[in-house]
C-alpha positions in Angstrom: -0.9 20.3 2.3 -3.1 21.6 5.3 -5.5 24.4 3.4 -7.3 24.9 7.0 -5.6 25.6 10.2 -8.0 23.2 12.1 -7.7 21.0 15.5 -8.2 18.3 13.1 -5.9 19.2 10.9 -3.2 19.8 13.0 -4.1 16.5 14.9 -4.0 14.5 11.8 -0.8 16.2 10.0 1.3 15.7 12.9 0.3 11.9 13.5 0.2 11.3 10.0 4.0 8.8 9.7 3.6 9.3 5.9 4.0 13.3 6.0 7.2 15.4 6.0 5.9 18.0 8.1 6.3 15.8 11.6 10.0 15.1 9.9 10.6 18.4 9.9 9.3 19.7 13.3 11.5 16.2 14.5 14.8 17.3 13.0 14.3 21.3 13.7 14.2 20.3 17.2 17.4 17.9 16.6 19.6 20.8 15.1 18.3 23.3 17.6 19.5 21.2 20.3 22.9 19.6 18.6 23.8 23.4 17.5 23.1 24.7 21.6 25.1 21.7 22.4 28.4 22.6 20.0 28.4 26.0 21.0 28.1 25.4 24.8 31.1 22.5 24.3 33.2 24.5 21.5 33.1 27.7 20.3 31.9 30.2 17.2 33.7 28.1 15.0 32.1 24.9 16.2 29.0 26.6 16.9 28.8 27.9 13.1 30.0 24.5 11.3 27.4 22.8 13.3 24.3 25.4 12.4 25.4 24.8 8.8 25.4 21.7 8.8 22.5 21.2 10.4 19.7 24.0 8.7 21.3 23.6 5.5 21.2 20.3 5.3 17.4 20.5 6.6 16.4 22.6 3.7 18.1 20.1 1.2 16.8 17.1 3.1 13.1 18.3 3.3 13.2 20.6 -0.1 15.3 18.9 -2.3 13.4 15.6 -3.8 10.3 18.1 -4.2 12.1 20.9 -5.7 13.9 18.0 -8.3 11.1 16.3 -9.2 8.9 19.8 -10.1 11.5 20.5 -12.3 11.6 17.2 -13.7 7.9 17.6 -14.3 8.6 20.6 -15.8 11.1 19.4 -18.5 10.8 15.7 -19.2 7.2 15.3 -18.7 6.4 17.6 -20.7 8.7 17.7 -23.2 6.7 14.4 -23.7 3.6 15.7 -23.6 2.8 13.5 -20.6 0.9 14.5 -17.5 2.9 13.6 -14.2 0.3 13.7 -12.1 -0.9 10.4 -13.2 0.0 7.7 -10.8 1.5 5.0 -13.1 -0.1 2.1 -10.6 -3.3 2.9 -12.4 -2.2 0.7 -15.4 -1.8 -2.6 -13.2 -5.8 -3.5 -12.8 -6.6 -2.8 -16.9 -10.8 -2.7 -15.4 -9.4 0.2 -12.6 -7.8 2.0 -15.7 -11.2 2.0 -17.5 -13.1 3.0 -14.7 -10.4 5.4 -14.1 -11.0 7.4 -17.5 -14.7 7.2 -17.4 -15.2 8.9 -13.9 -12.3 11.2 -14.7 -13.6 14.9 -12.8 -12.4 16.8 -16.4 -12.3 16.3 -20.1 -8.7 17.4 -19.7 -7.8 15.0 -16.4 -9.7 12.0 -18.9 -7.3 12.6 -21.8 -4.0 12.9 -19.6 -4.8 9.7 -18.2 -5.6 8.3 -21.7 -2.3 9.4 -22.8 -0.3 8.1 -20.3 -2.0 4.7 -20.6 -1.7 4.6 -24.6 2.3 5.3 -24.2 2.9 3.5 -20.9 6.4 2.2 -21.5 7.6 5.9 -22.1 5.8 6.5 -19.1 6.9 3.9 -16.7 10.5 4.9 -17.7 9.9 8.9 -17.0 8.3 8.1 -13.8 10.9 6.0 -12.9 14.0 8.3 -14.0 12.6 11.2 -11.9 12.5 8.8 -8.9 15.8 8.2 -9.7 17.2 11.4 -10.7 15.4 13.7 -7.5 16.8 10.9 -5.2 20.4 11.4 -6.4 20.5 14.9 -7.2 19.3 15.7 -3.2 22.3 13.4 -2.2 24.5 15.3 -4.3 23.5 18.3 -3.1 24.2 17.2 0.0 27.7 16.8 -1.1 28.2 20.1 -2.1 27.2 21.6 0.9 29.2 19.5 3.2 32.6 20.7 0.6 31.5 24.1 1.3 31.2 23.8 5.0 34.5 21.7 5.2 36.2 24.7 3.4 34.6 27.8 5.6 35.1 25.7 8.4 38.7 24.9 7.9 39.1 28.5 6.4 37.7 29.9 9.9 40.1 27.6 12.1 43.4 28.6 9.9 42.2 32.6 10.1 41.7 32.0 14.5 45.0 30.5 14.3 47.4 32.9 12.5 45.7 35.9 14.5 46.5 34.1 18.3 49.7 33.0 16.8 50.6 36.5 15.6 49.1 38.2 19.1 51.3 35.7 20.7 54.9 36.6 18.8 54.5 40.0 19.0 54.0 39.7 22.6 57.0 37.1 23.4 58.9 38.3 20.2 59.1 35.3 18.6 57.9 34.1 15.3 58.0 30.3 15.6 56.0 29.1 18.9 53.9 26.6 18.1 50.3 27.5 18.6 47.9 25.2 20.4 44.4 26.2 20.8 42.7 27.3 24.6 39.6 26.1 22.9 37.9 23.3 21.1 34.9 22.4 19.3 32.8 19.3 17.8 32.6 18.9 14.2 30.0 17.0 13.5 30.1 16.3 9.3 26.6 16.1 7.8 28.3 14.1 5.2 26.2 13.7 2.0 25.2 10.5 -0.1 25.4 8.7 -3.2 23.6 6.5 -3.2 7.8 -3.1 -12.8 6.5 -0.6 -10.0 5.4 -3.3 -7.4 6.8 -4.7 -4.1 9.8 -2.4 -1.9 10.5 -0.4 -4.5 6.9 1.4 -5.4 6.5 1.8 -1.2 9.8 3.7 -1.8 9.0 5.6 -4.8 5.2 7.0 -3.7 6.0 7.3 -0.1 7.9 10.6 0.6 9.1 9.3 3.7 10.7 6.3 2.5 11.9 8.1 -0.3 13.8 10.4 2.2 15.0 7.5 3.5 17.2 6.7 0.6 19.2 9.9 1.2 19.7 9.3 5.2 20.7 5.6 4.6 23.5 6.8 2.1 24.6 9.5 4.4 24.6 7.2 7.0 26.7 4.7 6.0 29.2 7.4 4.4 29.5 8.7 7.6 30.1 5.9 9.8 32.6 4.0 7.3 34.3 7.5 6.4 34.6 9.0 10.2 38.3 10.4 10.4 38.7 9.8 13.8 37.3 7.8 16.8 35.5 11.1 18.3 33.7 11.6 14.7 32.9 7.7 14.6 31.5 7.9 18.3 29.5 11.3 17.4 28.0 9.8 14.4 27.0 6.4 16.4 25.1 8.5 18.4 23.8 10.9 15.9 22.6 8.8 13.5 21.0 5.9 15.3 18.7 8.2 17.8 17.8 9.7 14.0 17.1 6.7 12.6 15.5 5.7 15.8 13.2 8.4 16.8 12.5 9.9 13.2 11.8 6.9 11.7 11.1 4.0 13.6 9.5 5.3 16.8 6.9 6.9 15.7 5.0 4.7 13.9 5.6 2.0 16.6 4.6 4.4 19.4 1.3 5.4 17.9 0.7 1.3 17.7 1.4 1.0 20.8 -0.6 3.8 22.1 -3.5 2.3 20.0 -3.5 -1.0 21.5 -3.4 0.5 25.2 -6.1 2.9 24.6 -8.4 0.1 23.1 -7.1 -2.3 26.2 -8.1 0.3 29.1 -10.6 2.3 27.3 -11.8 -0.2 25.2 -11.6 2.8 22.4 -10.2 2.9 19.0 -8.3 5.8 18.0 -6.7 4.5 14.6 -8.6 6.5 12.8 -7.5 9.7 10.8 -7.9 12.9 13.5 -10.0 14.4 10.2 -12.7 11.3 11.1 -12.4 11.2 14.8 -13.1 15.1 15.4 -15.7 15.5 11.7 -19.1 16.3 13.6 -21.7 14.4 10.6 -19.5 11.2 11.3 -20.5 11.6 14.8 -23.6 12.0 14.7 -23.9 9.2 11.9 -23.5 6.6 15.3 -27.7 7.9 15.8 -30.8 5.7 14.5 -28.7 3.4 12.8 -27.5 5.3 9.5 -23.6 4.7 10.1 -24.6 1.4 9.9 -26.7 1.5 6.7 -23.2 2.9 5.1 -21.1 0.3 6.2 -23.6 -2.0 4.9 -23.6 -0.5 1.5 -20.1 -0.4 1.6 -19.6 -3.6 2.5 -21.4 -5.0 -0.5 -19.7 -3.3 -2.9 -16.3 -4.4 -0.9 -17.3 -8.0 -1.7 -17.7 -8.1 -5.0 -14.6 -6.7 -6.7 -11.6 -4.5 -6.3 -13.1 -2.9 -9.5 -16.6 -2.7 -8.1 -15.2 -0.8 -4.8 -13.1 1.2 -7.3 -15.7 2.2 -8.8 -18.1 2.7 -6.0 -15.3 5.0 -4.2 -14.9 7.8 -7.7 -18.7 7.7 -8.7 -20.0 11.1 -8.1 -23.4 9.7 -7.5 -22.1 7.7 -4.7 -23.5 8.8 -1.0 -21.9 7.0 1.6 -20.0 8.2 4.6 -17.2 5.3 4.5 -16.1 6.8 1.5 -16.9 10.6 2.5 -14.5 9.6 5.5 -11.9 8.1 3.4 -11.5 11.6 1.2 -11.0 13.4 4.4 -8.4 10.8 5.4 -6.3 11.6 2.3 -7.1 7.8 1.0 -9.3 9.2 -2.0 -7.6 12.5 -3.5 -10.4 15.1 -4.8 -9.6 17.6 -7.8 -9.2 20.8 -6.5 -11.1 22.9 -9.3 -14.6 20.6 -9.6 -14.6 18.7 -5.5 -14.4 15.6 -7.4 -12.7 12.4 -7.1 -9.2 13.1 -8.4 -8.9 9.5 -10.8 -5.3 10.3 -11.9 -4.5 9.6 -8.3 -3.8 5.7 -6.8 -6.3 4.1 -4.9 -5.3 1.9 -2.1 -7.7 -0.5 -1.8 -6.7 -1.9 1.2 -6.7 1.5 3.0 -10.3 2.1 1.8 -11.0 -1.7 3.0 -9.1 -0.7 6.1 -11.0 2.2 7.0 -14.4 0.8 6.9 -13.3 -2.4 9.2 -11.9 0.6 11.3 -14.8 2.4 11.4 -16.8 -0.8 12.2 -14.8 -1.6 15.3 -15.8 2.0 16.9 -19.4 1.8 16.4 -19.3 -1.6 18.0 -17.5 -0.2 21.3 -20.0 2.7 20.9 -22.7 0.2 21.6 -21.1 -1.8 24.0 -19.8 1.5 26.0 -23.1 2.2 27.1 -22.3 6.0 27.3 -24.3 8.8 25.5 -22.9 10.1 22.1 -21.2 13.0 23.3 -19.2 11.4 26.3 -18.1 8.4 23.9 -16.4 10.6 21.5 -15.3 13.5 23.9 -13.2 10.4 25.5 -11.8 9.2 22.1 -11.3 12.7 20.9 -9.6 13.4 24.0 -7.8 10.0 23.7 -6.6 10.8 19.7 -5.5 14.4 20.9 -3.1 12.7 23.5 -1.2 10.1 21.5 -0.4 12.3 19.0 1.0 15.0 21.7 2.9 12.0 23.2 4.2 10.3 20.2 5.4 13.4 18.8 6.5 15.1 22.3 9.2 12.1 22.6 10.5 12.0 19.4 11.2 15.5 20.0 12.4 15.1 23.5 15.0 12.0 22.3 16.2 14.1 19.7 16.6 17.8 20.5 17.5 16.9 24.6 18.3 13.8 24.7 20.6 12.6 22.0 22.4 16.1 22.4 22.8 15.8 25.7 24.6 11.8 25.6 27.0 13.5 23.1 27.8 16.7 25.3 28.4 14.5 28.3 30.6 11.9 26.4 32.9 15.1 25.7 33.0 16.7 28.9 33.5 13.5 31.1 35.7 11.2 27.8 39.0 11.5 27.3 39.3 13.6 24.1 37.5 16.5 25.1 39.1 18.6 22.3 37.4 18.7 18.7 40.0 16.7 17.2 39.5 18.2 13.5 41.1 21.3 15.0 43.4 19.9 16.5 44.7 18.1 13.0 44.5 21.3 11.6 46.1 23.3 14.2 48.8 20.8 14.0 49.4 20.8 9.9 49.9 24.6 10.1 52.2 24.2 12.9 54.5 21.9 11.0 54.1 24.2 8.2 55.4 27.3 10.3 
């Protein structure tokens, strides 16, 4: 959660692949410009079955695996007298666990994590039920807004038709004319999904991202395999693989490759967290040698143990700006209430370990650069600033103009330029007349 509306903030939320919020500003701009595109191709109907389906199914999508697992939290964790906020991958190092407990921020955070460690079966199971449990429930909710949209929709197309059908006999005095609509629309069905804490399943289960992606790959599939007609198989081809493409898979592989061309024409690093790149005391930690005094002490500690880094990263004694730059990064989580390190929270080691070699590699190019401090890191500022505007810009551009735009043409200039649900629907009444 951003508590400061920052440049480096913003920078570092919106290049962040791991955070909802660059989901969210992805797919806003996706139903934005599939809803423009249904009501310039259909009409109200189409238009309003589309904005539906598209902003309701947002605010399940984004809301609904938080909004499950609170209330999970709420009831089954503590019903059990269990604190949730204790990441259940603390109990695989037993030496982390310890260290855990005895650098613990509060009395109260030290017994929670005590507790949870003393009845860790019970709290494997919990942790894993409420993965479980949020992940369905937001599929199924999905479900039940797709019924309500299929039955508004279908209730708006069979109100549209009776009124032109009635205008139509009372002006040619007759009561059995079939009724064929002047107008059409695409219906595009935001069909919903059914779908030991190590390996694909933990990335999954404490990545909100991936965990997202649970939902959208049940969706998916229901979608293609349950399309009623060649238009909705077409639509959804074209739907769901540019939203697959650019809001999961692009993005991470853009910002790579933007990486790797900045440090091949630059010969600049901007892998770093924005926080990092744009914080002023790591800048000036590049003068008389103290950035590299911390990377030396961080180093050592690296080398010893994963329990002796551990340890070295939640001491409140410790004063080195590796790991002040790895709490601004998100990597270390602090305790709101006392500033200090949050040890109910995971660790990833290699993230810490990744951060320092990161780190490393930028001083290096700042001594080899032979610029002066300020130019250097106005330049990979500067750099940082513009990947993330790219990488972000494209993903927006593929799916609010672009993927909009392929399925608007494919109507206009394809051969079934009528929304064929209507048409069905149009044509069950008419046999019914």
């Amino acid at each position: 959660m951003i508590s400061k509306l920052t440049a480096s903030t913003i920078y570092s939320t919106l290049g962040n692949n791991s955070s909802l919020i660059p989901l969210g500003i992805k797919d806003v701009a996706n139903s934005c410009g599939l809803t423009a595109s249904s009501y310039i191709a259909g009409d109200k109907v189409e238009g309003k079955d589309r904005f539906i389906d598209e902003f309701g199914t947002q605010a399940i999508w984004l809301g609904g695996i938080p909004a499950y697992k609170y209330l999970l939290d709420k009831t089954i964790f503590k019903h059990a007298k269990l604190d949730p906020k204790v990441d259940v991958r603390l109990f695989k190092d037993k030496k982390i666990l310890v260290i855990a407990k005895e650098f613990a921020p509060t009395e109260e955070i030290k017994q929670s994590i005590v507790n949870a460690s003393k009845n860790q079966k019970l709290f494997k199971s919990l942790t894993m039920a409420k993965f479980v449990a949020s992940t369905a429930l937001t599929a199924l909710s999905y479900f039940g807004l797709t019924k309500f949209r299929h039955k508004y929709t279908e209730k708006q197309i069979t109100k549209d038709y009776l009124d032109n059908k009635k205008k139509i006999s009372e002006s040619f005095g007759s009561r059995n004319i079939p009724f064929s609509s002047k107008f059409s629309a695409i219906h595009n069905d935001k069909k919903n999904a059914q779908v030991s804490f190590t390996g694909g399943i933990q990335d999954f289960m404490f990545n909100p991202v991936k965990n997202l992606m649970i939902v959208d790959g049940v969706i998916t599939g229901e979608r293609l395999s349950h399309s009623r007609n060649p238009q909705d198989f077409t639509g959804y081809v074209i739907k769901e693989g540019s939203f697959w493409a650019f809001m999961y898979l692009a993005g991470p592989m853009i910002a790579k490759a933007l990486e790797k061309q900045c440090e091949k024409v630059h010969n600049k690093s901007i892998d770093l967290d924005a926080r990092v790149i744009e914080n002023e005391d790591f800048k000036n930690a590049f003068k008389d040698g103290l950035l590299k005094a911390h990377l030396e002490d961080f180093k050592n500690n690296k080398n010893l143990s994963d329990a002796y880094l551990y340890k070295f990263a939640v001491n409140p004694e410790t004063d080195n700006l590796i790991i002040e730059m790895a709490k601004k990064s998100d990597i270390i989580s602090l305790d709101k209430n006392t500033g200090l390190v949050d040890t109910r929270k995971y660790i990833d080691l290699d993230d810490l370990k990744g951060i320092g070699a990161k780190i490393e590699k930028l001083l290096n190019q700042y001594e080899k650069s032979g610029e002066d401090l300020d130019t250097f890191f106005k330049s990979v500022r500067k750099l940082k600033r513009g990947s993330v505007i790219k990488n972000i810009g494209s993903c927006i551009g593929a799916l609010g103009i672009l993927a909009p735009s392929i399925m608007l043409a494919l109507r206009f200039f394809g051969n079934d330029k009528d929304y064929q649900v209507k048409k069905d629907v149009e044509a069950k009444l008419d046999s019914q007349a």
